[in-house]
Every structure is written in C-alpha cells, then in structure tokens.
C-alpha positions as CSV (number, residue, x, y, z in Angstrom):
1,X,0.0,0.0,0.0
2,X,1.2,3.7,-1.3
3,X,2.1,5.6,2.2
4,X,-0.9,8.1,1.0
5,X,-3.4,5.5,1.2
6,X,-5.2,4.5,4.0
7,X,-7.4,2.5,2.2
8,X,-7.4,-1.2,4.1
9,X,-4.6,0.4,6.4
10,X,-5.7,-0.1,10.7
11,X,-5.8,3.2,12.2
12,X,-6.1,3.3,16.1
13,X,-7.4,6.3,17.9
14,X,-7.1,7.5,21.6
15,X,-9.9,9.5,22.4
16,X,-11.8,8.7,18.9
17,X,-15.2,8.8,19.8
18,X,-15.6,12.8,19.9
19,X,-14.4,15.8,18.8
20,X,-11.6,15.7,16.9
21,X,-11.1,12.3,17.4
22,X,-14.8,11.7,16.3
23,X,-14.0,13.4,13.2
24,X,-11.1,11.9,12.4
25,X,-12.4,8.5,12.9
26,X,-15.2,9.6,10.3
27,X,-12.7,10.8,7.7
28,X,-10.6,7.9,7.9
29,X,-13.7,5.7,7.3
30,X,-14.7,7.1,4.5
31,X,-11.1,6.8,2.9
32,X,-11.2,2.6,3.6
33,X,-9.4,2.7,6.8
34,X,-10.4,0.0,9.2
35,X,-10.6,1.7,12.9
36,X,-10.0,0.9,15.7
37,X,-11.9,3.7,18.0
38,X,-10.9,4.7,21.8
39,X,-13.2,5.8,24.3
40,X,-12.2,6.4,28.3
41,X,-15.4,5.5,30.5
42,X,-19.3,5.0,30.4
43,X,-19.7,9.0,30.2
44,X,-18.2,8.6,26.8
45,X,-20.1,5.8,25.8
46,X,-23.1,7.3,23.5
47,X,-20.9,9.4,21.8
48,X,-18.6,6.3,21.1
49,X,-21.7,4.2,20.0
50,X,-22.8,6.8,17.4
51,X,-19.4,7.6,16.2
52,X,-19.0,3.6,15.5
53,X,-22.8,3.6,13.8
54,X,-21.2,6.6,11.5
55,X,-18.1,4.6,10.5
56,X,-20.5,1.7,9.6
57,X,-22.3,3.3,7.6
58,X,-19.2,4.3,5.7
59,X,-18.8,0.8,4.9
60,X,-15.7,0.6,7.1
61,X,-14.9,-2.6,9.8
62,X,-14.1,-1.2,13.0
63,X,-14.4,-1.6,16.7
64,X,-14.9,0.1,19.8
65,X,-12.0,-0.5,22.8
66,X,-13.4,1.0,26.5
67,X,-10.0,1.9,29.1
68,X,-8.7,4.5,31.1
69,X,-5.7,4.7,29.9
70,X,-3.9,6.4,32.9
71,X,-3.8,2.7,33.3
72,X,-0.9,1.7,31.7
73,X,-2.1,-1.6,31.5
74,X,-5.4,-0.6,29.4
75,X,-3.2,0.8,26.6
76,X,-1.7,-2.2,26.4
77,X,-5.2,-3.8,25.9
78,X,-5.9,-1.6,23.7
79,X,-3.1,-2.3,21.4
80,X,-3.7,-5.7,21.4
81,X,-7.4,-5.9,21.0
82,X,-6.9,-4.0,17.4
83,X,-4.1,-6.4,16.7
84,X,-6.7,-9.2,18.0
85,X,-9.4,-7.8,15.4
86,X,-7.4,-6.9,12.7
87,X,-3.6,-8.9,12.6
88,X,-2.1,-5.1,12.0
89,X,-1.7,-1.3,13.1
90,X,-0.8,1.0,10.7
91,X,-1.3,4.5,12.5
92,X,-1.8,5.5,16.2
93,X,-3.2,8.8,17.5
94,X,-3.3,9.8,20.8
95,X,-6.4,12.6,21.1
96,X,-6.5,12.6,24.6
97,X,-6.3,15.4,27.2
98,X,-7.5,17.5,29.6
99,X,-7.6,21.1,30.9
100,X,-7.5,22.6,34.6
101,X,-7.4,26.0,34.6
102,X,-6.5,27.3,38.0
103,X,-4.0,29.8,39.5
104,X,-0.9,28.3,40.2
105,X,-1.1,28.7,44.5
106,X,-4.7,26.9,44.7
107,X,-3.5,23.7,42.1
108,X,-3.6,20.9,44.6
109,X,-1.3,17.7,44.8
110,X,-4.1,15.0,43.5
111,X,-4.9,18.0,40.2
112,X,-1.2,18.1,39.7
113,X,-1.4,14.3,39.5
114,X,-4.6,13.8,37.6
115,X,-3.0,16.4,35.1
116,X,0.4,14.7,34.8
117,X,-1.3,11.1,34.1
118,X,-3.7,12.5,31.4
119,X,-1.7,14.2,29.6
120,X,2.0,13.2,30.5
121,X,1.8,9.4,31.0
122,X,-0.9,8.4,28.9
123,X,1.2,10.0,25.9
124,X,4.7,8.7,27.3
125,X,3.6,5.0,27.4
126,X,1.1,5.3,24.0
127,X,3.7,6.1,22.2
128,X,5.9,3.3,23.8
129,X,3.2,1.2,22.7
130,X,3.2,1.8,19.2
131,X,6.6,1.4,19.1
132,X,5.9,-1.8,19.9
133,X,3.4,-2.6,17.9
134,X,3.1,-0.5,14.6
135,X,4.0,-2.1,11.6
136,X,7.2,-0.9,10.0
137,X,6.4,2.6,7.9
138,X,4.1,3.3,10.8
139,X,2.8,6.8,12.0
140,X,2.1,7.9,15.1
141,X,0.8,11.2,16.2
142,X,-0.5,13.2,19.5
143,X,-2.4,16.6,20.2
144,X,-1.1,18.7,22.6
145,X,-1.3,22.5,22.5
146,X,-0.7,26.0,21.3
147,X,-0.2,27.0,25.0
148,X,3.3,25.4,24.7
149,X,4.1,28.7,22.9
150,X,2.1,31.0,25.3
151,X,3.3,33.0,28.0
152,X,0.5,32.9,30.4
153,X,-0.9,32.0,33.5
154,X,-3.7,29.9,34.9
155,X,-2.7,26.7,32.8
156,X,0.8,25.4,34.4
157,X,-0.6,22.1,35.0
158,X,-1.9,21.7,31.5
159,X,0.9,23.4,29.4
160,X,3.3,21.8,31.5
161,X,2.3,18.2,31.7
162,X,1.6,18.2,27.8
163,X,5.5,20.0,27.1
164,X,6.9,16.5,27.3
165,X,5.1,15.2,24.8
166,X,7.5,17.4,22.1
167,X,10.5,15.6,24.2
168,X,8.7,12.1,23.8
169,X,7.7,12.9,19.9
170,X,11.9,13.6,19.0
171,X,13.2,10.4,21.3
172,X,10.9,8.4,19.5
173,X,11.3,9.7,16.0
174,X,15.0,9.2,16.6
175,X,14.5,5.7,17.8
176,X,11.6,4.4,15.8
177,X,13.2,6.2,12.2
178,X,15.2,3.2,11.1
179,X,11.7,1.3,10.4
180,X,10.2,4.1,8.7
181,X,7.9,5.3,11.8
182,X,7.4,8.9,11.5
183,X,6.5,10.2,15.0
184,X,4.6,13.9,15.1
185,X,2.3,16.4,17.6
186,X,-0.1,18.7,16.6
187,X,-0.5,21.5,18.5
188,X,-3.9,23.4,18.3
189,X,-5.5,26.6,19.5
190,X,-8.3,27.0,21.6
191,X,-10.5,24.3,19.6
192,X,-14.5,25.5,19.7
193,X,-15.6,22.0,21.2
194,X,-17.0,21.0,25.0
195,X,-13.4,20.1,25.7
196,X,-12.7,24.4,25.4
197,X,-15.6,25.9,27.0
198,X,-15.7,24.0,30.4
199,X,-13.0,25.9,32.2
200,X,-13.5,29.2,30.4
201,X,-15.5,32.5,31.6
202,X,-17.3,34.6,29.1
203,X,-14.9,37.0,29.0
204,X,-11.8,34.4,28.6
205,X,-13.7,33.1,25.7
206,X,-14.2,36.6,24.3
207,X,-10.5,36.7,24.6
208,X,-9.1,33.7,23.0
209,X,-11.2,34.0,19.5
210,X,-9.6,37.5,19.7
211,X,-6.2,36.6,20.0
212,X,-5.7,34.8,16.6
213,X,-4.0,36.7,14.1
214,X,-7.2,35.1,12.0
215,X,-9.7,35.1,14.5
216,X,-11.8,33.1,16.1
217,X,-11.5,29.8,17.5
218,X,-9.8,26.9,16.0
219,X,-12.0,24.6,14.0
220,X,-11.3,21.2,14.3
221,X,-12.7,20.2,10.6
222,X,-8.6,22.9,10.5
223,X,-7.1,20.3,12.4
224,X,-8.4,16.9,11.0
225,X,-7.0,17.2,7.7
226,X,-3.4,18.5,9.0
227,X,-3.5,15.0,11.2
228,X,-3.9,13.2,8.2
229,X,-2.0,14.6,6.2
230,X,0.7,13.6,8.7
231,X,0.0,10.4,9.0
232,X,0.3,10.2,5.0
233,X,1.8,12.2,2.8
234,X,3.3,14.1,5.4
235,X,5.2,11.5,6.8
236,X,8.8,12.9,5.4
237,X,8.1,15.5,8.6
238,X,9.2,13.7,12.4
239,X,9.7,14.4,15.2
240,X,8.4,17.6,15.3
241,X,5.3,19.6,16.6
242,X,3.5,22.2,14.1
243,X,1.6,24.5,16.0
244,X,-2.2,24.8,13.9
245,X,-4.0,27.7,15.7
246,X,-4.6,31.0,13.0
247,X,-1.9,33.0,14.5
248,X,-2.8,32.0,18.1
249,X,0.9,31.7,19.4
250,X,4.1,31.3,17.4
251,X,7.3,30.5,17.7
C-alpha cells in the first residue's frame, strides 16, 4: 500500500469517539481505513456508539475499545485488541487530554497528579506502545497545544504536563526512524468544542477568538485534515510539533 493510502490500512485512535477524534475517525472511514476507536469510560459511551454507527455506515470494519488509559495496563489492551481484530496497526493517535485552569497557589497535589497522568503518561507509554506494535512505515501522532508557545498563566498544569510530549515525539522519532515510523504532535489553538468551553468565563472566551492573528476559535474540521495529512503524505516530517492555531501563538 502507497504511504498516501489509508485504504485497508488499521488506524487506532485514543480518544476517537468525539471531537476531533470523532472526526477523524469519520474521515478515515470514509477513505477505507479500518478503525480501531478509543473511548475512556461509560460517560463517553453514546458518543462512542454513534461515532461507530457513522463509521459503519461508511462501509468501514471497525471496533470500539473501552479503558482509562492512565492505566498503563489498558493501553496495552488496547493495542492488542486491534491487533486481536485486525492482525495489524498502521497509525496510532493519541487525542487525549485534559484542561485545569486554575492559579498556580490553589493547584492541589491529586490535580497536579490527575494532570500529569492524562496528559503526561498516557502520551509517554502510548507512544511506547506503538513502538511496539506499529508495523514498520508506521505513523504515530499526539495533540497537545498551542499554550506550549504561550506566556500565560492559569494553565501550568496543562501546558506543563503536555511539554513533554515534544521531548517524547523527537526520542521516539529518533528511535523508531530506522523502520520508517514517522513520529509527530499537533499542536492546536483554543479548539470550539465542550473540551474548550468547560474551564473558560465569558470574557476568557471573548479573549481567545480574539487573539488569533485570523480570528476566532480553531476549527477542528482545520485540524483533522493537517493530522492526516501527517500520517500520509506528510510522513517525510518527524519528530516535530507544528503549532495549527490561525496566529494564536508562534514560535
């Protein structure tokens, strides 16, 4: 199969039943991918049910894997449930987060932790996974965030515990490049989904689609395609992280 072709190809994804996740799930169906599609808990469940019922109707095989995956042992299962299903992995990508916003003096020990496993650990040992597991030529990719070029408060849990994931992304490009694995993060802006407005006061809001140089929030239907292109024809580009956020932050 041509590296540009997911057609047949397995692609797993962390965190694939919403959002961007639910929409990249949906565009790699309707390009022949087989799926293999994420979600963390029952909360998650309908929206993982009718992400599944959209891939179907594609015409795509897939399957749904249920974990938290601050366990290290359920991304492990997950790994080997799509190799259980489907003998192969072609691309992994690791959707997941979460956001605290919270001034630095009132961030308690068990947020600190909670931060540091969701968005820290579950990438660390994800993308030791697929380095495990992906066939050779493989491509593996995580979302972190624009805030890794911000100079701001409030977010030091969340912009800190996703910074490793740039240091993860170049080890394992460097250590995975001999079989062809390109290894890549995506960094967004403020992304108009649930997963944004949770944490944020009118006025913040107000705020963030102000301060891109192209205004407005970041779209993920922006983001999907720049993922996929990655995982494709993209794949010369490792172990890198391209910041997607209209002028949001820049380095």
């Amino acid at each position: 199969m041509a590296r540009n072709d997911v057609n047949g190809k397995v692609v797993l994804i962390a965190g694939g039943a919403k959002n961007l996740g639910g929409l990249l799930s949906r565009d790699f169906a309707a390009k022949g991918a087989k799926l293999v599609i994420h979600y963390n808990s029952e909360s998650t469940k309908t929206d993982a049910e009718k992400t599944l019922a959209d891939v179907h109707a594609a015409g795509a095989e897939a399957i749904l894997v249920q974990g938290d995956l601050t366990d290290v042992t359920n991304i492990t299962k997950l790994f080997d449930e799509a190799l259980a299903k489907f003998g192969r992995i072609d691309i992994a990508i690791n959707t997941v987060g979460k956001v605290l916003k919270k001034p630095f003096v009132d961030t308690t020990e068990e947020e600190y932790d909670s931060m540091s496993d969701i968005n820290s650990k579950v990438a660390y040992f994800f993308i030791q996974e697929a380095g495990k597991k992906l066939n050779d030529n493989g491509k593996i990719c995580t979302i972190v965030t624009s805030l890794l070029a911000a100079y701001t408060g409030f977010y030091s849990t969340y912009e800190g515990m996703k910074a490793p994931v740039e240091h993860f992304t170049r080890a394992a490009s460097k250590e995975f490049g001999d079989r062809g694995i390109s290894v890549t993060a995506v960094a967004p802006g403020p992304m108009d989904t649930p997963f944004f407005y949770g944490q944020e006061s009118e006025e913040a809001v107000a705020y963030h689609k102000s301060a891109s140089a192209l205004g407005g929030l970041t779209d993920i239907k922006d983001i999907a395609p720049l993922v996929e292109f990655l995982v494709t024809d993209g794949w010369w580009i490792t172990g890198q992280t391209i910041f997607a956020n209209g002028g949001y932050t820049t380095r």
